[in-house]
Structures are given as structure tokens and as C-alpha cells.
N, C-alpha and C positions, 0 to 999 in steps of 0.2 A: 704405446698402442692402446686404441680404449677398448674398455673390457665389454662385456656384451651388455650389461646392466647400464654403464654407461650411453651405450648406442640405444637402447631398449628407452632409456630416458628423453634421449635427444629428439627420437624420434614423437614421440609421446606428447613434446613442445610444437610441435608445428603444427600449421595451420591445415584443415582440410587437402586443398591443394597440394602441400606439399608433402602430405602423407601419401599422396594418391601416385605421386611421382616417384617416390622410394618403392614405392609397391611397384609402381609398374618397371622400374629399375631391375628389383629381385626379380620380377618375373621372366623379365627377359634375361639377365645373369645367369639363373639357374636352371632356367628350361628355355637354351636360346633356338631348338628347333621343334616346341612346341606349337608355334603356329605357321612354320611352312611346313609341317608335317599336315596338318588339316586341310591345308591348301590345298598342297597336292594329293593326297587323298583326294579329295572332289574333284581337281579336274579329270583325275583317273576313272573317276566313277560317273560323272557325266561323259566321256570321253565312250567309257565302254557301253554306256544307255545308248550312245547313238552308234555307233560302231566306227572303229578306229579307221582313219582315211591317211593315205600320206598326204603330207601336204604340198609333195612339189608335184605328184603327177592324179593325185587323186584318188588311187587305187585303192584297196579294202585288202588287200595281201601283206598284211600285216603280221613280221614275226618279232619276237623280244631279241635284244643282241646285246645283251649284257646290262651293266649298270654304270653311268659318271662316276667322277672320284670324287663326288658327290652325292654318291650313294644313290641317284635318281636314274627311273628304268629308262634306257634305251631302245631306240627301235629300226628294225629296216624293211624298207619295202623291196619284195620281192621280184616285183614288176620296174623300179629303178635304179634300186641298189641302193639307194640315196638312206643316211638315216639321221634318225631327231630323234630328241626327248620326251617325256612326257608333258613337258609346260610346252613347246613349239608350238605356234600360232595364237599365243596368248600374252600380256604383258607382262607374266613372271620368266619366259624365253631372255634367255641371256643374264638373267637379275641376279649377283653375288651376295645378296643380302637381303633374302627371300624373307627370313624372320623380323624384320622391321616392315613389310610391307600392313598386317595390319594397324600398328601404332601410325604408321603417316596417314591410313583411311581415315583415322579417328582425326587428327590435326587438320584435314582435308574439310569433313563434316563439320567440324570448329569453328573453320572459316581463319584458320592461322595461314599467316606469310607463308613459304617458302624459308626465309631465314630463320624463325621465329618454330618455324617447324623440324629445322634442320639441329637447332638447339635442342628442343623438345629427344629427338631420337636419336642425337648424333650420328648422322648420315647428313656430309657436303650438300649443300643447297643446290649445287649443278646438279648430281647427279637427282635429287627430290624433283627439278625442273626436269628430268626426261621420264621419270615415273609418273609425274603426271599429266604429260600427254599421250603417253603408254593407258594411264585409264580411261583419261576424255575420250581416244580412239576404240577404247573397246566400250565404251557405254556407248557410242554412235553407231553399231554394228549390232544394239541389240532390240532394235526397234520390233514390236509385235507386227506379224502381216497382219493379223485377224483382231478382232476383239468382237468379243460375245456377251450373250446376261446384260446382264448390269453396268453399262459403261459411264465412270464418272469424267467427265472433262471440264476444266481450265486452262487459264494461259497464265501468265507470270511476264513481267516486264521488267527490264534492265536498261540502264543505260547504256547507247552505242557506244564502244572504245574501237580505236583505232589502231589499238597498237601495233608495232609493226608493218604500216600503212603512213602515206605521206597526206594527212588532211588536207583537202584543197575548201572546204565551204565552213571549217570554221576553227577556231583555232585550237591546242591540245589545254585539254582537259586533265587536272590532275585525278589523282588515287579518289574516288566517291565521288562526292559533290555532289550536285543535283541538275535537275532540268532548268532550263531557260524557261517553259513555257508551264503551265499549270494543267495539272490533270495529266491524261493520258493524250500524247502526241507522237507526229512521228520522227523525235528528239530519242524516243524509247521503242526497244525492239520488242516483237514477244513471241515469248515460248510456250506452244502449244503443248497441254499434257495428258492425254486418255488413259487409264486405265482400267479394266475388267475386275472381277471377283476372282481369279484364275491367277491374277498379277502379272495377266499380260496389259505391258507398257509400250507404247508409246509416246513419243515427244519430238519437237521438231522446230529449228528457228524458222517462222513461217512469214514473216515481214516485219513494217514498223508502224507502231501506232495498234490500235481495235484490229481484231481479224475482221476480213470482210467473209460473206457469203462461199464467193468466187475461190478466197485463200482455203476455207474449212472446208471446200468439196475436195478441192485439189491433191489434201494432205492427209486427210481425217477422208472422206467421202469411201474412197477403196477399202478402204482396211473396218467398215463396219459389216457384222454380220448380217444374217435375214431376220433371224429372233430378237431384240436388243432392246433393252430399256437407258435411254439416253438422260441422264443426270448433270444438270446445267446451270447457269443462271442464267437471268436473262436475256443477253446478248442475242439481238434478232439474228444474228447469222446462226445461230442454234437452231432455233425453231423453222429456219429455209432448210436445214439441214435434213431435219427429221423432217419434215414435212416431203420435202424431197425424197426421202429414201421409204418414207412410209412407216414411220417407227415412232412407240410411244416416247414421249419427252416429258420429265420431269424438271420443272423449272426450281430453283430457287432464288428471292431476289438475295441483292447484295448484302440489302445491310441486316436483314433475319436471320436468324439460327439454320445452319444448311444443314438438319437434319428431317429426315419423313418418313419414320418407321426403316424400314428396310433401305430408303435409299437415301443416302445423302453425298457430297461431295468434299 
């Protein structure tokens, strides 16, 4: 067996990376319910900011009934009988392996595979496939009604994929690649993204190719306030927008510094 001096050496040899790996190893080893302890802490504590609801009939008759053999609180509503946890209606609801859920955020934000990630944390790659559509469903449910102050907005473009779908107008596409056509077309989808000083977000797949006018009233249009300073570049459907709604617009072009004092994008 090696002695500690020895491991103490071993590790001493490796590379950035692969110190950062042993560390995050220990951490989760020796503290494996240091981070679904935090977890749920907050969902507890936003849970009680808005006041507890069941979730099968609604109701706000809310009592404790004890704890999982999981040591997490229980609940029953008094108006159905019916009870849940405290993670219910959230993507850590049913998850046996609460404490690896931040190490996959981080592989997620990485832009790592699925496989590649399932290595990383050891947690099955299936089961990594249902955690992360367990998050994309709850990032699409947190959309801002409002946005106020200072709104900065862009879009972002991706190529269409099909997966899961029988292409009929061209044929499949591997892992990347690129467009056929040059520039921005509509080979390319995009994703609309507003946000305030408050960090209220918005975002939305709003079509393909440039937004038009017609698309940024439809999506964007409801959800601005009366007060608002609108931070853009120049994309004319911006300026129909503000102009429209009657709000100052702070343009920036593409290819200068998006910064101006106070506002940038």
C-alpha cells in the first residue's frame, strides 16, 4: 500500500487538470452530501419565500409528516391527503444521486459529451441523458414575464438539427459542421435573449435566420415594461421595437466595443 508521502508525491507530478480532478475526487469522497445539502436548503428556502402549495391540488394547507430514509422533509396536504418532498416539482424530484448533480452542471457549462461526462463523475451516461432534459425543462419554465431598467438584448444562432425527426428537405448532418450558405441564413436558428439589471431572463427559439420586427413584437413586445432603457445593436427590428413601444434605445454596432458608461450589452 503507498504511504501518504508517497501519494502526497504522486500527486505533486501531475498536470493542472489532473490535480483539479483528484481534488474534486476528495471532495466529493469526503463530503459526499455537501452539495445536495445546499441544494436543498434553497429549494427549501425559496419554497418558503413564496409559500408552500401542494402540488397535486394547489392548496397552501401545508403540514410536515415526517422525513425520507433519506433524511429529506416530507409533506402532506391537508385538503388531499396526498404527500411529497421537498424537491417535488423540481428536477432533483426522484434523483438518487443528488450530490453529483453539481459536478454534471459544471461538464454541462464545459460543453462535454454525455459519455465524456459520465466518465468525468461516474454516473451511467443514461441516466446523465434524463438529468439533462430534467434541466433544459426547468430552464424553459423560468422565462421573466416582465423586464424593467435596463434591458440588454441579443440573439445567438445554431445550426438546425433534426435529431429525432425524419429530414425530408436535406440530408443528416453530422456532430458540428457548418452551414451551406454564408452569413447568417435560414440554414440557422436563433435564440432570442433579454435580460434586466434585476436578472430577470428571458429567452426564446423565435425562428430562422435575422429576427424580424413581426417575430421581436410577438416574443419580446409583452414582456417589456413602461420605464425601460432598451440596449441593442443595430438590428432594425430593434429600433421598430422601441420606436413602437416608445422607449429609449441604446444601439450598439457589431463590430465596436458594446460598452457606454452604464449601458452595454
Amino acid at each position: 500500500m503507498a504511504t501518504i508521502e508517497q501519494i502526497r508525491t504522486d500527486i505533486e507530478r501531475l498536470d493542472q487538470f489532473g490535480k483539479e480532478r483528484v481534488f474534486a475526487w476528495l471532495k466529493t469522497t469526503l463530503t459526499p452530501l455537501f452539495e445536495s445539502k445546499s441544494i436543498f436548503h434553497e429549494v427549501n428556502e425559496r419554497k418558503a419565500n413564496k409559500g408552500f402549495r401542494c402540488i397535486y391540488c394547489g392548496m397552501d394547507e401545508i403540514v410536515r409528516f415526517g422525513k425520507t430514509a433519506q433524511d429529506r422533509q416530507r409533506y402532506k396536504c391537508k385538503c388531499c391527503d396526498k404527500t411529497f418532498t421537498e424537491t417535488a416539482d423540481t428536477p432533483l424530484y426522484h434523483c438518487r444521486k443528488s450530490e453529483k448533480w453539481i459536478d454534471f452542471l459544471s461538464c454541462l457549462i464545459d460543453g462535454m459529451s454525455l459519455r465524456d461526462s459520465a466518465k468525468e463523475i461516474s454516473v451511467h451516461y443514461v441516466t446523465l441523458f434524463y438529468w439533462r432534459h430534467k434541466i433544459l425543462t426547468a430552464l424553459a419554465q423560468i422565462n421573466a414575464e416582465e423586464l424593467n431598467g435596463i434591458v440588454e438584448v441579443d440573439e445567438t444562432y445554431f445550426l438546425e438539427s433534426q435529431k429525432g425527426a425524419i429530414p425530408t428537405h436535406r440530408s443528416s448532418r453530422k456532430r458540428g459542421g457548418s452551414a451551406k450558405k454564408r452569413g447568417l441564413s435560414t440554414e440557422q436558428i436563433c435564440v432570442l435573449i433579454a435580460r434586466d439589471r434585476e436578472k430577470n431572463t428571458f429567452y426564446k427559439v423565435i425562428g430562422r435566420g435575422k429576427p424580424t420586427k413581426d417575430s421581436l413584437e410577438l416574443h419580446l413586445g409583452n414582456r417589456l415594461g413602461t420605464d425601460i432603457v432598451l440596449c441593442s445593436d443595430a438590428l432594425r427590428g430593434y429600433k421598430l421595437l422601441a420606436k413602437n413601444h416608445h422607449i429609449q434605445q441604446y444601439v450598439f454596432k457589431t463590430r465596436e466595443k458594446r460598452v457606454k458608461g452604464i449601458y452595454h450589452i
